[in-house]
DRENDO-1510 file (C-alpha; in Angstrom, 1 decimal, always signed):
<recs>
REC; n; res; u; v; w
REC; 1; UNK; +13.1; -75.3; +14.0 .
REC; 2; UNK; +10.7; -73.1; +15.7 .
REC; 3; UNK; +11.7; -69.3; +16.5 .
REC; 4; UNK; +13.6; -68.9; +20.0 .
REC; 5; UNK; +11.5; -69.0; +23.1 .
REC; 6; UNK; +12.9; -65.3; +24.4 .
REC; 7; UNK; +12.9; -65.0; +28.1 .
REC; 8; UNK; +12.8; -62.0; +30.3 .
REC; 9; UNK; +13.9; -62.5; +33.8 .
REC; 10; UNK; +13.5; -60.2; +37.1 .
REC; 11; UNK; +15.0; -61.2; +40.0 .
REC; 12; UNK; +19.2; -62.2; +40.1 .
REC; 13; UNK; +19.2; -63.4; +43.2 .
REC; 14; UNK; +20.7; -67.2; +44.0 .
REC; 15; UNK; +17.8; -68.6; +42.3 .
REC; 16; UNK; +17.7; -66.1; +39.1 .
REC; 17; UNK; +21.1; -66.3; +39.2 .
REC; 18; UNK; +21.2; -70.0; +39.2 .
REC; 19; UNK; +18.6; -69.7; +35.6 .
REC; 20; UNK; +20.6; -67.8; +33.8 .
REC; 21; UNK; +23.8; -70.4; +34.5 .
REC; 22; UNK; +21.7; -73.7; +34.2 .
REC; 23; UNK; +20.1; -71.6; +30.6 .
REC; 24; UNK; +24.3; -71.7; +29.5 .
REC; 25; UNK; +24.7; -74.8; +30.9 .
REC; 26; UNK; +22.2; -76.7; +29.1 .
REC; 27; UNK; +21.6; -74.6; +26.4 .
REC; 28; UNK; +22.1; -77.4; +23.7 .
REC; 29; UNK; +19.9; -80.1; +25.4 .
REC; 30; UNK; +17.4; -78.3; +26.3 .
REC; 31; UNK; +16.8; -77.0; +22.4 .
REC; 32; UNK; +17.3; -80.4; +21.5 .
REC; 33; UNK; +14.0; -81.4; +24.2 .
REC; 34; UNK; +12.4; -78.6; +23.2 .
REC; 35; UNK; +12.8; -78.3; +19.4 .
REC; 36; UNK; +13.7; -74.3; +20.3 .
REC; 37; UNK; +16.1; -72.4; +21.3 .
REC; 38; UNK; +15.6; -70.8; +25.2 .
REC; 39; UNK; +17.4; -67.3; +25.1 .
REC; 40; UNK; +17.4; -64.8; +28.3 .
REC; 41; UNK; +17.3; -61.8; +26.2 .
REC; 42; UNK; +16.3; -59.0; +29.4 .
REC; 43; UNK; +17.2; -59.1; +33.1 .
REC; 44; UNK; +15.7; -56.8; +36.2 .
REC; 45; UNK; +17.6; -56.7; +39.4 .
REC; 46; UNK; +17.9; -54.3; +41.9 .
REC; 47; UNK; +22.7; -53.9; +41.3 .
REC; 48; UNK; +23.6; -53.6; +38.0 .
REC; 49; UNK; +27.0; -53.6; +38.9 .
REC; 50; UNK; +26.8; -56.7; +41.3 .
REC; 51; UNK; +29.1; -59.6; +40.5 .
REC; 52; UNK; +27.0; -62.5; +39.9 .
REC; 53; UNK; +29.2; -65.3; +38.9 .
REC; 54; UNK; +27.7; -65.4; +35.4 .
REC; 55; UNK; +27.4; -64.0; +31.9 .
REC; 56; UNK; +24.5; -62.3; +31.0 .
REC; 57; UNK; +25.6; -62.4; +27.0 .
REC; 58; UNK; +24.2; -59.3; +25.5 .
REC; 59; UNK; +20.4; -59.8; +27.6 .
REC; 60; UNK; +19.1; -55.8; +28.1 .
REC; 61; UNK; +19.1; -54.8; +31.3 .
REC; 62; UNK; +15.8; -53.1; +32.7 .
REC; 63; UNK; +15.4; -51.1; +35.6 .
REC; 64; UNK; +11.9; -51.8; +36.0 .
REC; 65; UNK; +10.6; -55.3; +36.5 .
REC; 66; UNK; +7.1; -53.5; +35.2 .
REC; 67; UNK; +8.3; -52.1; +31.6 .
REC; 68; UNK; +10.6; -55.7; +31.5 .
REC; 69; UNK; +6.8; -57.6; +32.0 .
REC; 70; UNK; +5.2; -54.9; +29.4 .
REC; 71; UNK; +8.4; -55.4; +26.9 .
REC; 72; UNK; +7.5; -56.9; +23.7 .
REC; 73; UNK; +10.8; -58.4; +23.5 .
REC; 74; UNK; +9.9; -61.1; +25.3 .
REC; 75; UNK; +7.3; -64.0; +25.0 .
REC; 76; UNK; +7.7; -65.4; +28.8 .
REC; 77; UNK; +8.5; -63.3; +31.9 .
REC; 78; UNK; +10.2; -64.8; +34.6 .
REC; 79; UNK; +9.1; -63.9; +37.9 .
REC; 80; UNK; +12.3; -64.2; +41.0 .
REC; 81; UNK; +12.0; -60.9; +43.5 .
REC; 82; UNK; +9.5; -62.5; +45.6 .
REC; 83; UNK; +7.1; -61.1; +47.9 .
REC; 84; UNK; +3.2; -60.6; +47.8 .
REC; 85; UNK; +3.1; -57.3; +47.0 .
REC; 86; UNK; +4.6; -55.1; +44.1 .
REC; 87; UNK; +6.6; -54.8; +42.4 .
REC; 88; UNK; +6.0; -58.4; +42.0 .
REC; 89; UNK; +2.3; -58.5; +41.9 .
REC; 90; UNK; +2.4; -55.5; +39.1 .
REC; 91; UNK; +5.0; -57.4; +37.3 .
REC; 92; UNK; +3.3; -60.4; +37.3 .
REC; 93; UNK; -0.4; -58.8; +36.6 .
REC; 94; UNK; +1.4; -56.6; +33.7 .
REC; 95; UNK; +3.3; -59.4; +32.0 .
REC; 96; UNK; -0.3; -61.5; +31.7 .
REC; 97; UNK; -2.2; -58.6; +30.6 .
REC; 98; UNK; +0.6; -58.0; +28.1 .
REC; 99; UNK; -0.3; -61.7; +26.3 .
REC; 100; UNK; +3.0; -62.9; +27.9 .
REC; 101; UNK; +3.7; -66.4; +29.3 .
REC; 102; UNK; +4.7; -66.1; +33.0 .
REC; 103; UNK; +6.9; -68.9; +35.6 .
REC; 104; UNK; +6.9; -67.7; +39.1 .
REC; 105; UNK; +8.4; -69.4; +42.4 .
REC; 106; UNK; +6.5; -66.9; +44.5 .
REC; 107; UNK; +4.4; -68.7; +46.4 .
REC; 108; UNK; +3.4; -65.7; +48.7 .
REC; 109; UNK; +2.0; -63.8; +45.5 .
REC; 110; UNK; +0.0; -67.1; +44.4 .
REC; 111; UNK; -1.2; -67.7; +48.0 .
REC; 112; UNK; -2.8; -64.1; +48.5 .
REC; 113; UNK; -3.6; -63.3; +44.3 .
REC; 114; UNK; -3.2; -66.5; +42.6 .
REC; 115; UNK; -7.2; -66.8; +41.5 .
REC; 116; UNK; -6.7; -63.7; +40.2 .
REC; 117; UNK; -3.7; -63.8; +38.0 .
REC; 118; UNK; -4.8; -67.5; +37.3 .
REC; 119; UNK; -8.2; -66.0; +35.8 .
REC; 120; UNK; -6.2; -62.9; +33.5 .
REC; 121; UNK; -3.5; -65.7; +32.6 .
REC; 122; UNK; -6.7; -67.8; +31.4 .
REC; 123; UNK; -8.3; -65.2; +30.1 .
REC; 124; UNK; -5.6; -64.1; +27.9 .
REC; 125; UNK; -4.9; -68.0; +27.0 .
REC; 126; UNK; -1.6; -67.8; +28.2 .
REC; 127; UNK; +0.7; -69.8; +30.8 .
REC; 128; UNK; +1.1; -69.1; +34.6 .
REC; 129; UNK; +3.8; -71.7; +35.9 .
REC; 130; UNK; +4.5; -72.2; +39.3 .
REC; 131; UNK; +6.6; -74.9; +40.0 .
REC; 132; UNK; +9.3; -73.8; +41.9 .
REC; 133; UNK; +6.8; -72.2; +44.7 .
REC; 134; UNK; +6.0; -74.9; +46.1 .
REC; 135; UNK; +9.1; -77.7; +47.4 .
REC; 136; UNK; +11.6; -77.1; +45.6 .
REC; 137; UNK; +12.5; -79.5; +42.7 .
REC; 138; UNK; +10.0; -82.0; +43.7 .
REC; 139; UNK; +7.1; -81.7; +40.8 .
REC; 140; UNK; +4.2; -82.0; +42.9 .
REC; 141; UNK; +2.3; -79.1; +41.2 .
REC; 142; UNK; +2.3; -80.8; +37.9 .
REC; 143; UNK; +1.6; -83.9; +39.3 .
REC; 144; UNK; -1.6; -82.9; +41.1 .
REC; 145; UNK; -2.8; -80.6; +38.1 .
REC; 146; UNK; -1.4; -82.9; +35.1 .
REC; 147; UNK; -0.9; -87.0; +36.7 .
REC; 148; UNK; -3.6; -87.0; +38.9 .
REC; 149; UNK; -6.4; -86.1; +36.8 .
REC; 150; UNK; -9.0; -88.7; +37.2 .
REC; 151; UNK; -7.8; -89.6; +40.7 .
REC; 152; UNK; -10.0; -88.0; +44.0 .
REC; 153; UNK; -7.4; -86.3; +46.4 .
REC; 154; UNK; -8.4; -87.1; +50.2 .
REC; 155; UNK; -5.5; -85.8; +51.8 .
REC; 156; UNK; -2.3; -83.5; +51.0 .
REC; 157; UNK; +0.6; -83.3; +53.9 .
REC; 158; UNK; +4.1; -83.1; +53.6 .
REC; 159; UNK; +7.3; -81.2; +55.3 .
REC; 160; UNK; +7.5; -78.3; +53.2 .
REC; 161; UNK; +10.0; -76.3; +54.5 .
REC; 162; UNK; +13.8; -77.1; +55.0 .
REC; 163; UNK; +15.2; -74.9; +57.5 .
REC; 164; UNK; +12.3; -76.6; +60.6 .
REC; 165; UNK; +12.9; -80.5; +59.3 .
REC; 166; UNK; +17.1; -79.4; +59.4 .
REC; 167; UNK; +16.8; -77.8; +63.0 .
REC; 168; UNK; +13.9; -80.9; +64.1 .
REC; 169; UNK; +16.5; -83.4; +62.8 .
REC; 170; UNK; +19.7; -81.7; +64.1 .
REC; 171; UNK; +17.9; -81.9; +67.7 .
REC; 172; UNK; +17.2; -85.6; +67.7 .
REC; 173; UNK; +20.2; -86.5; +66.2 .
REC; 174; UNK; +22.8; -84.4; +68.4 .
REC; 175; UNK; +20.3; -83.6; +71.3 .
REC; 176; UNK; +20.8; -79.9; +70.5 .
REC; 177; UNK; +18.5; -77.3; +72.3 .
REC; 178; UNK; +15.6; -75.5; +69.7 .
REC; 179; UNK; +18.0; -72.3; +69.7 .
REC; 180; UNK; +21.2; -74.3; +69.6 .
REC; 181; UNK; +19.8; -75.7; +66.4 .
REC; 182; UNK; +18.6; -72.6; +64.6 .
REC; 183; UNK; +22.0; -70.5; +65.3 .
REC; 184; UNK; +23.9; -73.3; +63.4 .
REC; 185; UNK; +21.3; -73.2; +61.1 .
REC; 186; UNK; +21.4; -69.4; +60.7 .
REC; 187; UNK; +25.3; -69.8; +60.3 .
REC; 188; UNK; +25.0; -72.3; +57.4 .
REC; 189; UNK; +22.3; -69.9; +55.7 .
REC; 190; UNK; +19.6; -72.7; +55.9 .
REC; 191; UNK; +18.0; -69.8; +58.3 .
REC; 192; UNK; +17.3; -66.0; +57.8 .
REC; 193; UNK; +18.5; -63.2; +60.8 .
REC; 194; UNK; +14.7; -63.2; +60.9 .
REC; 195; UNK; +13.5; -67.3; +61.1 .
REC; 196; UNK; +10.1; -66.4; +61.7 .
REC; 197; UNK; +8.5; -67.0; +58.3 .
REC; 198; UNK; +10.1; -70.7; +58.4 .
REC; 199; UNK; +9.9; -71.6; +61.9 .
REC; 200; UNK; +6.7; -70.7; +62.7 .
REC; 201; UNK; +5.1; -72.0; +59.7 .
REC; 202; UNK; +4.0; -69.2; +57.5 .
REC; 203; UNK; +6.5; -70.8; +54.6 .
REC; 204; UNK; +4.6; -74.1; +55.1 .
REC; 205; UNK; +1.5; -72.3; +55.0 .
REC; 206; UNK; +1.8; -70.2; +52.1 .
REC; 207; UNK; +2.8; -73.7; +50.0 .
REC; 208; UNK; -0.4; -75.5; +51.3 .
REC; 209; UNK; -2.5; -73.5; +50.5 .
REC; 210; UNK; -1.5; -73.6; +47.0 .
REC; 211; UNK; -1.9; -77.4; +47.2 .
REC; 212; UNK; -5.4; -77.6; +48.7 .
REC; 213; UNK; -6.6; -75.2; +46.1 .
REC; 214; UNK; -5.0; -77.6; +43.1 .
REC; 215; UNK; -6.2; -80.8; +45.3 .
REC; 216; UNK; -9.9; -79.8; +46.6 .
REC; 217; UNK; -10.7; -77.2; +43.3 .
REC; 218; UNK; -11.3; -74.3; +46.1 .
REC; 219; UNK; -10.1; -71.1; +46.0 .
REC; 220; UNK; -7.0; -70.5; +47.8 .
REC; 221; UNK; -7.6; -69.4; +51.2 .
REC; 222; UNK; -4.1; -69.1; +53.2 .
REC; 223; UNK; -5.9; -67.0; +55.9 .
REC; 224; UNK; -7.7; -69.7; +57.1 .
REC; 225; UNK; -5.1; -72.8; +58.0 .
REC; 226; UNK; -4.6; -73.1; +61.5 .
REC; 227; UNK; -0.8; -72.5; +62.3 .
REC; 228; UNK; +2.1; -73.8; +65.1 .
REC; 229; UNK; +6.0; -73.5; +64.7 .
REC; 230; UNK; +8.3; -75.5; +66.2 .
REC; 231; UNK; +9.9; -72.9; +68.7 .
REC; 232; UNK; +8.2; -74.6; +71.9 .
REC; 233; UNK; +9.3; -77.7; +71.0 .
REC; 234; UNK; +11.8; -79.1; +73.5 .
REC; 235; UNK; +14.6; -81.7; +74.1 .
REC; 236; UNK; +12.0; -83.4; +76.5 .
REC; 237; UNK; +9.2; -83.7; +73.7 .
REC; 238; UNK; +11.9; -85.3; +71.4 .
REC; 239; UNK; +13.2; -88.1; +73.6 .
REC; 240; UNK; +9.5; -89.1; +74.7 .
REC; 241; UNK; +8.9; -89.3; +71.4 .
REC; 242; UNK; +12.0; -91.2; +70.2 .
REC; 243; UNK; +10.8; -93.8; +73.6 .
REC; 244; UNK; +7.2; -94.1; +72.3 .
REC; 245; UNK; +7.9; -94.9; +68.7 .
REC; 246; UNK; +8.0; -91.3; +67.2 .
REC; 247; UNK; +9.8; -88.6; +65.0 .
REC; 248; UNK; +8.8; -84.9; +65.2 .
REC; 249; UNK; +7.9; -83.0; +62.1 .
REC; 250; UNK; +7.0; -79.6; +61.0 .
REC; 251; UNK; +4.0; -81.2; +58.2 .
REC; 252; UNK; +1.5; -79.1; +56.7 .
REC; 253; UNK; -2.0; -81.2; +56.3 .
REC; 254; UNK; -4.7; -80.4; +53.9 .
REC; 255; UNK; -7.9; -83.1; +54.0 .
REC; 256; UNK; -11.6; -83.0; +53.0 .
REC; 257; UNK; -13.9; -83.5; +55.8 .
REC; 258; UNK; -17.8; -83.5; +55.9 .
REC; 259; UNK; -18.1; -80.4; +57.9 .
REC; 260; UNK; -15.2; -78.9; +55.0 .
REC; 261; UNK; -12.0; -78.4; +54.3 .
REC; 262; UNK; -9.4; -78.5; +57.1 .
REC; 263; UNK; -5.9; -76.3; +56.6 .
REC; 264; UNK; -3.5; -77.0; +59.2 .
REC; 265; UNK; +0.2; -76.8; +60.2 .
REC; 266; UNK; +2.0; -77.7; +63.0 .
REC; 267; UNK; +4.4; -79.9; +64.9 .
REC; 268; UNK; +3.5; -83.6; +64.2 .
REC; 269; UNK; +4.0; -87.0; +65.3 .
REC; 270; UNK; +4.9; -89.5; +62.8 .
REC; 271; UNK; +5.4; -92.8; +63.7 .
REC; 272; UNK; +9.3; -93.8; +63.3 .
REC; 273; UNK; +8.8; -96.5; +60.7 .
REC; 274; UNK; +6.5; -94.4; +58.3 .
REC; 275; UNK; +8.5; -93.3; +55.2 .
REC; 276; UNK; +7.8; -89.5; +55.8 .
REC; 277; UNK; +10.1; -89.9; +59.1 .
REC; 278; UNK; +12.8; -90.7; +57.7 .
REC; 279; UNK; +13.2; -87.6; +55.6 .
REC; 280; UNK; +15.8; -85.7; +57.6 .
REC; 281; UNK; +17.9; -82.4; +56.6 .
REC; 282; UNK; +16.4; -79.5; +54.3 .
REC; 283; UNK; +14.6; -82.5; +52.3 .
REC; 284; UNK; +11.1; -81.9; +51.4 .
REC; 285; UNK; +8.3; -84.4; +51.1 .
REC; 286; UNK; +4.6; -84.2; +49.7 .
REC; 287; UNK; +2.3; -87.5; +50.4 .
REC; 288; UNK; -0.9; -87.2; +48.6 .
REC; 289; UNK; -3.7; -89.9; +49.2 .
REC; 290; UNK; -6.2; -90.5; +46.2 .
REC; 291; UNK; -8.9; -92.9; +45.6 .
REC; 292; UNK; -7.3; -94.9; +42.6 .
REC; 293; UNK; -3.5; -94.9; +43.1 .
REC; 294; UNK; -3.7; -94.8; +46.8 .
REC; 295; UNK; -0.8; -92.8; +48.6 .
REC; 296; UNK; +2.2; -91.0; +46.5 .
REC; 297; UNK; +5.2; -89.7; +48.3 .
REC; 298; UNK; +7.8; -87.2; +46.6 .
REC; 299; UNK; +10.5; -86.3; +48.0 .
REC; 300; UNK; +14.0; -84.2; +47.3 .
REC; 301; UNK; +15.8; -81.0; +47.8 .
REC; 302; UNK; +12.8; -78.2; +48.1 .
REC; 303; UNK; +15.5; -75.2; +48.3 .
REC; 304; UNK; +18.1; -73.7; +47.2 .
REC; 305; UNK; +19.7; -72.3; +44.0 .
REC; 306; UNK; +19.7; -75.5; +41.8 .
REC; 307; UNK; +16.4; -77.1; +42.9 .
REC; 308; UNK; +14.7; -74.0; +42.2 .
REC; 309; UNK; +16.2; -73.0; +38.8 .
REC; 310; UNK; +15.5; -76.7; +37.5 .
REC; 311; UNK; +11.9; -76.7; +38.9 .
REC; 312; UNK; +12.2; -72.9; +36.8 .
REC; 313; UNK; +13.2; -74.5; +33.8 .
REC; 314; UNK; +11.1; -77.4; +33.2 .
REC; 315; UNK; +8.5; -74.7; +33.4 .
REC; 316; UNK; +9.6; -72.4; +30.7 .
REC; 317; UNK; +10.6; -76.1; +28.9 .
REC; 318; UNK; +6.9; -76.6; +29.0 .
REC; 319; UNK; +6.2; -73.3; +27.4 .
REC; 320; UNK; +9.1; -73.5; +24.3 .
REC; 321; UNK; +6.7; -76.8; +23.9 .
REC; 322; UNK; +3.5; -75.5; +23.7 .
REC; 323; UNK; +2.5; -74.2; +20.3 .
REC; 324; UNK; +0.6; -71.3; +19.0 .
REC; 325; UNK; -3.2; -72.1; +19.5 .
REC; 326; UNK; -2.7; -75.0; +21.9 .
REC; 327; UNK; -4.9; -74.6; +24.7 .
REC; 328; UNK; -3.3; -74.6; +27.5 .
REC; 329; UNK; -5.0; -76.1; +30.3 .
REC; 330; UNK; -6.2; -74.0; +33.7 .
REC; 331; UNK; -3.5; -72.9; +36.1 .
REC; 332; UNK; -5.2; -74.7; +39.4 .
REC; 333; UNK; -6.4; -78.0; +37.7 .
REC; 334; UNK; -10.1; -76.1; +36.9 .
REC; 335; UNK; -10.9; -73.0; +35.0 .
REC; 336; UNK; -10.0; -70.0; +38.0 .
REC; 337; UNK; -14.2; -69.2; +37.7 .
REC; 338; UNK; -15.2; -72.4; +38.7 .
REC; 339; UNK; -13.4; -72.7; +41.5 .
REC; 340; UNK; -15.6; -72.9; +44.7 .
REC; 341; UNK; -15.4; -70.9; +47.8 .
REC; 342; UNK; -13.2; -72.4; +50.3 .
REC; 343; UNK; -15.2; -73.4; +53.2 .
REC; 344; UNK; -13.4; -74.2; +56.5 .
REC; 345; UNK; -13.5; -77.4; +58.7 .
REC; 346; UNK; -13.6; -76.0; +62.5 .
REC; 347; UNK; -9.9; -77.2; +63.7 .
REC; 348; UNK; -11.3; -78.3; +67.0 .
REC; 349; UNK; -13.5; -81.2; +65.1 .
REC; 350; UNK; -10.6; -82.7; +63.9 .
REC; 351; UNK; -10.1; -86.2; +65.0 .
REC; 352; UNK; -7.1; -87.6; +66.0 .
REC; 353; UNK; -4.7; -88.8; +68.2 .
REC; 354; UNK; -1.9; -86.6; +70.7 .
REC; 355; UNK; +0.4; -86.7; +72.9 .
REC; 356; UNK; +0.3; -84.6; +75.8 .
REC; 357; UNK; +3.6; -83.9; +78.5 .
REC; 358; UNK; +2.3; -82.3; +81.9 .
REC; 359; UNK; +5.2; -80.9; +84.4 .
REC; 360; UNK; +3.3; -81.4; +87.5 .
REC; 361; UNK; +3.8; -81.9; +91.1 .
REC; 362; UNK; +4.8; -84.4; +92.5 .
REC; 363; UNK; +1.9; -85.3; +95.0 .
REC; 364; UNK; -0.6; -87.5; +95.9 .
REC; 365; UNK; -3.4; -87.7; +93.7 .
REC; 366; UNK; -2.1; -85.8; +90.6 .
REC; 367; UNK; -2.2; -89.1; +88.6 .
REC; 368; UNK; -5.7; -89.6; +89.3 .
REC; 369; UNK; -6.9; -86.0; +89.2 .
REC; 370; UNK; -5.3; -86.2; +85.3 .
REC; 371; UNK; -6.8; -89.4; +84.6 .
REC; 372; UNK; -10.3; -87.8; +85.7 .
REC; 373; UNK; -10.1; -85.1; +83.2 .
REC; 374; UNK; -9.5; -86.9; +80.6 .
REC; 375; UNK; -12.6; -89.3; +81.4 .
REC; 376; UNK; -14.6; -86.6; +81.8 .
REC; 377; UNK; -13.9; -85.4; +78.1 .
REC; 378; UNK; -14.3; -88.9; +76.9 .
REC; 379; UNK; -10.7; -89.4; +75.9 .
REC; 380; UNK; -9.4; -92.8; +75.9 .
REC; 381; UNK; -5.6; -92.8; +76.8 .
REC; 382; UNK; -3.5; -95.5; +75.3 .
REC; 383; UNK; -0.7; -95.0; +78.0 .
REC; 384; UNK; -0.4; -92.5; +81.1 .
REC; 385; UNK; +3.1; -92.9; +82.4 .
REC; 386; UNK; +5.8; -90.9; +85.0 .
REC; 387; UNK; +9.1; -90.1; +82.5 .
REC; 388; UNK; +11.9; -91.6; +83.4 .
REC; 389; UNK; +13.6; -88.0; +83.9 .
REC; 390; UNK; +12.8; -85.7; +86.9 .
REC; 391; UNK; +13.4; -82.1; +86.5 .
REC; 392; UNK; +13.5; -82.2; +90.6 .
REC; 393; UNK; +12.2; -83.7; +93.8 .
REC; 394; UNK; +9.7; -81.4; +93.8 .
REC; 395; UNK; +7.8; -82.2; +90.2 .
REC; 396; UNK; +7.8; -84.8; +87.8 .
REC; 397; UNK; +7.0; -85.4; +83.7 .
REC; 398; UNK; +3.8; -87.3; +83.0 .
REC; 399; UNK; +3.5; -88.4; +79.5 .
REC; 400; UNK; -0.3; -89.6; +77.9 .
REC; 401; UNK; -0.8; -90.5; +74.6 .
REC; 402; UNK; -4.7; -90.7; +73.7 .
REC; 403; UNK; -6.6; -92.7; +71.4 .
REC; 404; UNK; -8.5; -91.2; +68.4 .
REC; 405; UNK; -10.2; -88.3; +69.9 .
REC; 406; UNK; -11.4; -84.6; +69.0 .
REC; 407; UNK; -9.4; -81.3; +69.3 .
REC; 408; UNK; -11.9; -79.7; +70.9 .
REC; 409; UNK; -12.0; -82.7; +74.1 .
REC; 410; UNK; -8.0; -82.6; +74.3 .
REC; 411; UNK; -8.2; -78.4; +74.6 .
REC; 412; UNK; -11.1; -78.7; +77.5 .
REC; 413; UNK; -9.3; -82.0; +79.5 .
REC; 414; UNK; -6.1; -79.9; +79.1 .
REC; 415; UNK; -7.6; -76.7; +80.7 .
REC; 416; UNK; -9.4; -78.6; +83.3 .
REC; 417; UNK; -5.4; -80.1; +84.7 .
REC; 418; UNK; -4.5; -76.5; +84.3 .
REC; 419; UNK; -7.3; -75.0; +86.4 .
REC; 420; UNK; -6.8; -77.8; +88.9 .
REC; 421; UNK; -3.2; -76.3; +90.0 .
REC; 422; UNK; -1.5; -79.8; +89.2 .
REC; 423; UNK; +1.2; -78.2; +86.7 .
REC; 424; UNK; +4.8; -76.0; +87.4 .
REC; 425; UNK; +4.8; -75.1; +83.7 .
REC; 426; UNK; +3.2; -74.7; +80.1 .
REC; 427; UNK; +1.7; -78.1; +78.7 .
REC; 428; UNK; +2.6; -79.5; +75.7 .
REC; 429; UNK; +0.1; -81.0; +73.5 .
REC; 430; UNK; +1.5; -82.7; +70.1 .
REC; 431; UNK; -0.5; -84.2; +67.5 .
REC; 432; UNK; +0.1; -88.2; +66.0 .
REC; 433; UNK; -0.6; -88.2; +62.4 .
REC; 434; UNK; -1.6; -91.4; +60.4 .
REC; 435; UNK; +1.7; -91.5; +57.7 .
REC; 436; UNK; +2.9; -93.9; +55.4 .
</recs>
């Protein structure tokens, strides 16, 4: 049997934490699959004397996550601490430099320096894994760098982050206010104290970006994805939804246009029967669209302690695997020097259809004045109705839902009703997205 595969981790949080008791666990199958031993022989955390919940066996304890990465005690270094910046990013860099295997589930380092480490790791002909960084436990990342190869990825969408599909699903199903919703989600820990990064759709963003990159060959560019959270949306948006045949979702959309690449995330429409609707809770799910195998959908838990560690672990499995002199393939599907420069679809040329809910007065002529705009901008509604539901004599909901048309005619129709005085409040303006 092949020498043990000697592990360093940094980072004992839930997830590290969650490693090292999935390593004890499964200690004798997994060097069974393997044909090696996997032995955590160094840890980094910020507490030594922090009660984990688990044994740490006789593993040397470093107090910097830098000389851990450097240590020649270890062949794979296992980045947990998170965050783009150091001391991950010198960790990570160090480790590489140092000839040593790395398995990260930081997608915010590999969204803002992942060509970069991708090109040392290659460089040095050694393995950056990334699994865990992006869903959870589902292994999209392998599949669109390892299954897919020979296929032509179209599109790449999915719900990508747990705590916005728990607090979109808790509305619908309990008809729960947006901030009813995230307190209960805050108290069950699905939410930080701070739910920005989730609910706004930086999380989401971070992860797609990683995925366009693997499923176009660009560079990663996470500046330029055009972002919405899910803090405007109301109760009113999800019961005319519910009436017209839809579910909302938090998606993140990656597709190849003419004009480019387009990078976007926001609220979405998905049509109630489509497979991606139905995933409710802190679920995850990541539809890919190729030329030979048509659509995929994966789908399963994308957080927590135990999806995380075993997404962790298949990738250090991979590496007890791999043999000396095997050359291991490129961390983003292509070598990190041939990938092109990410070039940007404009967001208001993408083609689609929306749904739009004005608050308006309730007058003579606002119907028509609406319908006008819309004309005007070439926008072909497939319904324009009053919702059932007055907010008071004095104003009423008007609901359209529009054909196939561009961003940039919905933005111009929307500010012409806005100009025009008709509305008491902020429109809304939802895009439907073709789903499986």
């Amino acid at each position: 049997m092949a020498e043990p595969l000697r592990i360093g981790i940094a980072g004992l949080g839930t997830v590290g934490a969650s490693v090292v008791r999935m390593l004890g666990q499964k200690g004798t199958e997994l060097t069974r699959q393997c044909g090696r031993e996997i032995v955590p022989v160094a840890v980094c955390a910020r507490d030594r004397n922090r009660d984990r919940g688990i044994d740490l066996g006789n593993a040397h304890w470093f107090d910097d996550p830098v000389e851990l990465a450097r240590s020649p005690g270890i062949d794979v270094f296992v980045e947990l601490m998170g965050g783009e910046g150091d001391p991950a990013l010198s960790s990570v860099r160090a480790a590489l430099e140092s000839g040593r295997h790395v398995v990260t589930a930081n997608k915010a380092l590999l969204s803002r320096h992942g060509v970069e480490l991708a090109a040392i790791a290659e460089k040095k002909g050694v393995l950056l894994n990334y699994e865990a960084a992006v869903a959870g436990g589902i292994p999209v990342i392998k599949t669109l760098r390892e299954a897919l190869v020979g296929n032509t990825v179209s599109r790449v969408f999915g719900i990508m982050n747990g705590t916005a599909n728990y607090i979109l699903t808790r509305m619908e199903a309990e008809g729960l206010s947006f901030e009813e919703c995230l307190k209960e989600a805050q108290r069950l820990g699905y939410a930080e104290a701070d739910p920005t990064f989730d609910i706004e759709g930086h999380d989401t963003a971070h992860k797609l970006s990683i995925l366009t990159s693997l499923a176009f060959g660009c560079r990663i560019s996470a500046d330029d994805i055009y972002m919405e959270g899910i803090s405007n949306i109301t109760q009113a948006d999800i019961r005319a939804a519910a009436e017209l045949g839809y579910r909302i979702k938090l998606l993140g959309v990656a597709q190849k246009t003419e004009s480019g690449i387009e990078q976007r995330v926001h609220p979405t429409m998905v049509p109630t029967s489509s497979v991606i609707a139905q995933v409710h809770g802190v679920t995850n799910a990541v539809a890919i669209e190729t030329d030979m195998l048509g659509e995929l959908l994966l789908s399963g838990p994308g957080a927590g302690g135990n999806a995380t560690a075993s997404a962790v672990i298949g990738d250090i499995a991979d590496i007890a695997k791999s043999r000396p002199g095997f050359q291991h393939g490129p961390v983003f599907g292509r070598p990190a020097k041939e990938l092109q420069p990410y070039r940007r679809a404009r967001m208001r040329a993408h083609a689609g259809g929306y749904f739009i809910r004005f608050t308006v007065h309730d007058r003579i002529g606002v119907f028509a004045a609406i319908a006008k705009r819309m004309a005007d901008n070439d926008i072909s509604l497939e319904s324009i109705v009053q919702h059932g539901e007055a907010t008071d004599d004095a104003q009423k909901t008007v609901i359209l839902v529009t054909h196939e048309t561009t961003e940039a005619a919905v933005h111009k129709a929307v500010e012409g009703v806005t100009r025009d005085g008709h509305l008491t409040s902020r429109p809304q303006v939802i895009r439907i997205e073709r789903a499986a």
